[in-house]
Backbone bond lengths (Angstrom), bond angles and torsions (degrees), N, CA, C in turn:
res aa  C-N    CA-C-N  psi(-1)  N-CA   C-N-CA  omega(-1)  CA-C   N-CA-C  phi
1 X - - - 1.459 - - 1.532 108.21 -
2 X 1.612 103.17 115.72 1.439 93.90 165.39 1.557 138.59 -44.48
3 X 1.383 125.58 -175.72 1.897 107.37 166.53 1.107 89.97 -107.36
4 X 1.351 156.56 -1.38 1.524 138.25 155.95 1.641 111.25 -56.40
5 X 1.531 113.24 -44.02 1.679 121.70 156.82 0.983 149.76 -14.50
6 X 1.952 88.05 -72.51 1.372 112.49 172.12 1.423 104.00 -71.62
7 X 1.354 135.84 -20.53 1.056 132.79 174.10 1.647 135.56 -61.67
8 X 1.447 84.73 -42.30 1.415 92.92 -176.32 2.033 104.28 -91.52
9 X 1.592 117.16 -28.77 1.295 99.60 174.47 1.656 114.02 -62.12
10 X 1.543 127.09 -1.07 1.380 114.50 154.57 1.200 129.62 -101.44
11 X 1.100 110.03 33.88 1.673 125.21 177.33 1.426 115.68 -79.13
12 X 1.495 104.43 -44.48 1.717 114.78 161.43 1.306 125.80 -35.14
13 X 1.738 119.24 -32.48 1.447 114.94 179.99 1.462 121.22 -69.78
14 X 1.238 123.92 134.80 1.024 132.16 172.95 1.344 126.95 -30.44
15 X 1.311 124.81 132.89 1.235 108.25 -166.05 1.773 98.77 -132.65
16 X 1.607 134.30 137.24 1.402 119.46 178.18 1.822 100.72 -105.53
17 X 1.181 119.90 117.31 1.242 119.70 167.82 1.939 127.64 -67.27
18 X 1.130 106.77 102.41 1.280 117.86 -167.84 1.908 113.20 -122.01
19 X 1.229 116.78 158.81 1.299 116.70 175.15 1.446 119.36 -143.89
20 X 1.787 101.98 84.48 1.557 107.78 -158.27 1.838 93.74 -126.94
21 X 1.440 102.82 151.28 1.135 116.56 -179.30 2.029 106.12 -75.17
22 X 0.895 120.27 132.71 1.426 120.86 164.04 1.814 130.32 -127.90
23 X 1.256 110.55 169.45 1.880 112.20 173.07 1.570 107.05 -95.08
24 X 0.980 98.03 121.79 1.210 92.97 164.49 1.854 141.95 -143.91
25 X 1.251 126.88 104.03 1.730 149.84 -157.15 1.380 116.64 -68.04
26 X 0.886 126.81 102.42 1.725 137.78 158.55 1.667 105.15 -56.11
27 X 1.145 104.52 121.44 1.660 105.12 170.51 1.100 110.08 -66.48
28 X 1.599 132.38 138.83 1.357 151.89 -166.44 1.692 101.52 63.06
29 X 1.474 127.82 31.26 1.481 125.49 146.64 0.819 123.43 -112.70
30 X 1.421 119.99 151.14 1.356 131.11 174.09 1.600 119.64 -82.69
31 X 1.374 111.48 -26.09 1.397 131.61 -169.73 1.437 111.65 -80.20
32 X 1.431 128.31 121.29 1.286 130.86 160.81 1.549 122.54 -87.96
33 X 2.072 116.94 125.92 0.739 127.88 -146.23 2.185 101.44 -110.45
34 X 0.876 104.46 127.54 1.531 102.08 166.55 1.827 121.05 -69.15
35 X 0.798 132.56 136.46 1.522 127.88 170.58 1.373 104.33 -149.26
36 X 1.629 117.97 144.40 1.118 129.47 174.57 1.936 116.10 -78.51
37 X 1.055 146.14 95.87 1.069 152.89 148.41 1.248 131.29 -13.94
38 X 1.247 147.18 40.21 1.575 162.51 -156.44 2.085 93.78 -59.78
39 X 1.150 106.05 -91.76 1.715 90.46 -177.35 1.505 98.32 -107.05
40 X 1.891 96.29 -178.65 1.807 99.06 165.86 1.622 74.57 -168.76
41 X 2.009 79.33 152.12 1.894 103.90 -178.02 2.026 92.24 -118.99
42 X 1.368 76.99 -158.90 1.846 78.99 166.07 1.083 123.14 -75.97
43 X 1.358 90.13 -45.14 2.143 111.86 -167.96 1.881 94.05 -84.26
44 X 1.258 151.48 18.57 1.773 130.08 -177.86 1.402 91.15 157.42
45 X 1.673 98.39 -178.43 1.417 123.01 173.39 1.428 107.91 -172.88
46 X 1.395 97.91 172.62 1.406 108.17 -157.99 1.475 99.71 -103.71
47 X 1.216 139.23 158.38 1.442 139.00 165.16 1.458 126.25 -154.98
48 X 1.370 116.86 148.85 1.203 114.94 168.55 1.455 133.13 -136.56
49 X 1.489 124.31 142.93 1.269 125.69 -163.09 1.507 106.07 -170.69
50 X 1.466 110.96 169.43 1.557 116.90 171.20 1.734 117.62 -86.84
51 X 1.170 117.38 16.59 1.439 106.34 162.00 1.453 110.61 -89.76
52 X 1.673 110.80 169.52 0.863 129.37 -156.97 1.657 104.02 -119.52
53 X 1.479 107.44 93.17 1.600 107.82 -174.57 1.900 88.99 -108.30
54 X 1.582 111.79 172.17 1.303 135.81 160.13 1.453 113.74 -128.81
55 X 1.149 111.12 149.77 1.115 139.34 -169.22 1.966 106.27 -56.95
56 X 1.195 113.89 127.04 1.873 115.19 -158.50 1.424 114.39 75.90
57 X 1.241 134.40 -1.78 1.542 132.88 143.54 1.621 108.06 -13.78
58 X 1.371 117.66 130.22 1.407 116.92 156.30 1.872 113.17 -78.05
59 X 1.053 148.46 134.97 1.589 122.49 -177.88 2.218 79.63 -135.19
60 X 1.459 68.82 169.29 1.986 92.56 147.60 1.557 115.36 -133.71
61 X 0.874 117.26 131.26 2.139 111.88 164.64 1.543 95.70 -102.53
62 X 1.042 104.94 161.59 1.570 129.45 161.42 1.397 103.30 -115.62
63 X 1.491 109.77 123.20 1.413 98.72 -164.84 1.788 82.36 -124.50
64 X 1.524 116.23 139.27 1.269 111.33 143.45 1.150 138.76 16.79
65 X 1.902 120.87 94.24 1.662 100.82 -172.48 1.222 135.97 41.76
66 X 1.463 108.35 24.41 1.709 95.82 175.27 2.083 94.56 -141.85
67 X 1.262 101.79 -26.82 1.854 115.35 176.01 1.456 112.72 103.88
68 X 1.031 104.70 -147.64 1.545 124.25 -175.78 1.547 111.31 -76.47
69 X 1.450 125.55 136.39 1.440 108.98 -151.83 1.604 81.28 -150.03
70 X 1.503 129.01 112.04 1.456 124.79 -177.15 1.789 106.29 -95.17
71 X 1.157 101.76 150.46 1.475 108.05 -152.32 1.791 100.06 -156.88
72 X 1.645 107.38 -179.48 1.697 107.97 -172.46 1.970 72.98 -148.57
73 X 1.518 95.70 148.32 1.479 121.93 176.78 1.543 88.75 -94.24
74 X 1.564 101.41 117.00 1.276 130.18 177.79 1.522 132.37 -93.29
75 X 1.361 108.89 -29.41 1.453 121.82 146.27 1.465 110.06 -178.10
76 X 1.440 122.64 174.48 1.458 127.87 -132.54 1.971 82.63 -155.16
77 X 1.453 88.90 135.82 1.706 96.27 175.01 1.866 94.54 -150.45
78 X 1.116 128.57 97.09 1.911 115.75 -175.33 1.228 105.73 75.00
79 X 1.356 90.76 -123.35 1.465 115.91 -166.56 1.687 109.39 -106.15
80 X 1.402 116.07 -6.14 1.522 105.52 150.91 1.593 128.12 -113.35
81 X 1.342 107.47 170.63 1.188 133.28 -167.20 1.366 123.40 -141.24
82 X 1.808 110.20 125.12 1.535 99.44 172.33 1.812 104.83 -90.02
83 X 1.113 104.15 158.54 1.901 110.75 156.96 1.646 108.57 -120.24
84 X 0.614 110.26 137.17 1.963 130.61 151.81 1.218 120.62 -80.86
85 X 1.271 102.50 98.38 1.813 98.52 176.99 1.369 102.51 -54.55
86 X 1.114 115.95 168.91 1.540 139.80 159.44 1.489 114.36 -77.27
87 X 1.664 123.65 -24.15 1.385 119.98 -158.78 1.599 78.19 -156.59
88 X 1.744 113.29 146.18 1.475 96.32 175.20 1.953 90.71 -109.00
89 X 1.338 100.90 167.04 1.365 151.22 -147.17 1.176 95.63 -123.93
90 X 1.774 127.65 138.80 1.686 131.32 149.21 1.111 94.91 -87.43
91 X 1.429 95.78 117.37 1.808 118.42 173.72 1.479 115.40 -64.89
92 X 1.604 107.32 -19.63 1.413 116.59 173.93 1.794 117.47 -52.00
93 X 1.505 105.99 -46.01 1.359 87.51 -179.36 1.473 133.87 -69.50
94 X 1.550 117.52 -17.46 1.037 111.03 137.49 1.487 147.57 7.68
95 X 1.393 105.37 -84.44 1.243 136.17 152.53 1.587 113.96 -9.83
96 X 1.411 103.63 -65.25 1.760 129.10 -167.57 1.262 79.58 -37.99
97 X 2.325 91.06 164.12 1.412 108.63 145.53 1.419 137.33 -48.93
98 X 1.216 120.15 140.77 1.272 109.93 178.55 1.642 115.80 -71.93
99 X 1.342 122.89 159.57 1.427 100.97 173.98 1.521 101.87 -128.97
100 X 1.429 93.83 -167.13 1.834 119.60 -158.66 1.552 89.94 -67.26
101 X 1.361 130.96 -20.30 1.855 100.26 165.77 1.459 117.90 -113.01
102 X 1.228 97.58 31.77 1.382 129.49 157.96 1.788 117.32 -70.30
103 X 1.392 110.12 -25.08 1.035 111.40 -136.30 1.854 94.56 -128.59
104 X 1.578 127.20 147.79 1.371 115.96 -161.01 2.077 98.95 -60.86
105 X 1.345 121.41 -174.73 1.148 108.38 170.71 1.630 106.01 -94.04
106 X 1.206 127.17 -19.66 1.422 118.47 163.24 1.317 110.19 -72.86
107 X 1.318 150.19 8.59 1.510 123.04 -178.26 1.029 106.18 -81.88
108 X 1.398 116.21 149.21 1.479 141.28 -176.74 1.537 116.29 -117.30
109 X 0.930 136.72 124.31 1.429 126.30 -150.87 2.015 94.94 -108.78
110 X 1.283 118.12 131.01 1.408 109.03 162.71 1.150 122.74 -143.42
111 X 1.252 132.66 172.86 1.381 161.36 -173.88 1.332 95.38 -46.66
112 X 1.696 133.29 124.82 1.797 136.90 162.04 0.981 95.56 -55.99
113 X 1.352 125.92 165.19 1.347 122.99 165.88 1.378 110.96 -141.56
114 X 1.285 129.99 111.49 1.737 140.92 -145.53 1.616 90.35 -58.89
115 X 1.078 125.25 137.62 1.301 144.85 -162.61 1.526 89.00 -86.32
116 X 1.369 121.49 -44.86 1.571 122.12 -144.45 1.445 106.08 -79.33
117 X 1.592 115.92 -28.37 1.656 146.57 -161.71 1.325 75.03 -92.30
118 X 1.585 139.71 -76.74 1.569 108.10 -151.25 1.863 114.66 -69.36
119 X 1.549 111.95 -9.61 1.415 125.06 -179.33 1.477 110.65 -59.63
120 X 1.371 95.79 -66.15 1.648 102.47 166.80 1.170 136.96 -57.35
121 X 1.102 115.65 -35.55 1.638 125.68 159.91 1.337 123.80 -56.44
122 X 1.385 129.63 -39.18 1.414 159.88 -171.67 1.540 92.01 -74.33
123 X 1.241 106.15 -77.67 1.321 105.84 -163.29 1.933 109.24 -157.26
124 X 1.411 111.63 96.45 1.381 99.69 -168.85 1.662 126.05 -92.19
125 X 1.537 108.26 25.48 1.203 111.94 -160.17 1.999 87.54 -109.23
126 X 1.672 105.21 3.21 1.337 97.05 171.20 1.320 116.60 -87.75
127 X 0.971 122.28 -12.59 1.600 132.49 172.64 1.677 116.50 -69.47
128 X 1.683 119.17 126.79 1.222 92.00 -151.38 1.864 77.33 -129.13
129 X 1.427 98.71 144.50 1.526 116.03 -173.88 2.263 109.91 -54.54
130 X 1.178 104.66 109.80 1.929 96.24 -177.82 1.823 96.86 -90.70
């Protein structure tokens, strides 16, 4: 079996399309890396970012409500990348709300404030009749 093969007979697995920020660790770094998260199954996920991984990388992600998830960079196209967990994961929790250590320890959460109400108030002669 070719590896274009083996590739595509795992195409069948389910895949949940999501677009979540994650951490993510190069074995033998010290540095924690951000990557954007495009899908995730049980067994991997897809990601994208400006580091520079190769293909058999050991990594970890921290994915969303579920933690640290050790994995091997499975193949490399640009700026994305699949991983293979080592152990699969319900990609569902994912999904969940994010929570409060989700979140930096300075964030401060506040009130939207209607863009249109401070426009008019400011100055309402910028508003122009359609």
């Amino acid at each position: 079996m070719t590896e274009t093969e083996k590739t595509t007979d795992q195409r069948h697995i389910s895949r949940d399309s999501l677009f979540v920020l994650a951490g993510l660790r190069v074995a033998g770094q010290d540095r924690e890396h951000k990557v954007k998260v495009r899908n995730l199954s049980p067994g991997g996920l897809m990601a994208e970012g400006t580091l520079r991984v190769s293909r058999g990388m050991s990594v970890s992600v921290e994915v969303r409500n579920i933690g640290w998830v050790a994995g091997t960079v499975a193949w490399v196209q640009e700026t994305r990348f699949g991983i293979a967990f080592e152990q699969e994961i319900d990609p569902l929790g994912a999904r969940g709300a994010a929570t409060s250590s989700d979140l930096p320890a300075d964030f401060q959460a506040r009130k939207p404030t209607p863009v249109l109400s401070q426009l008019l108030q400011s100055d309402p002669g910028r508003l122009r009749k359609i």
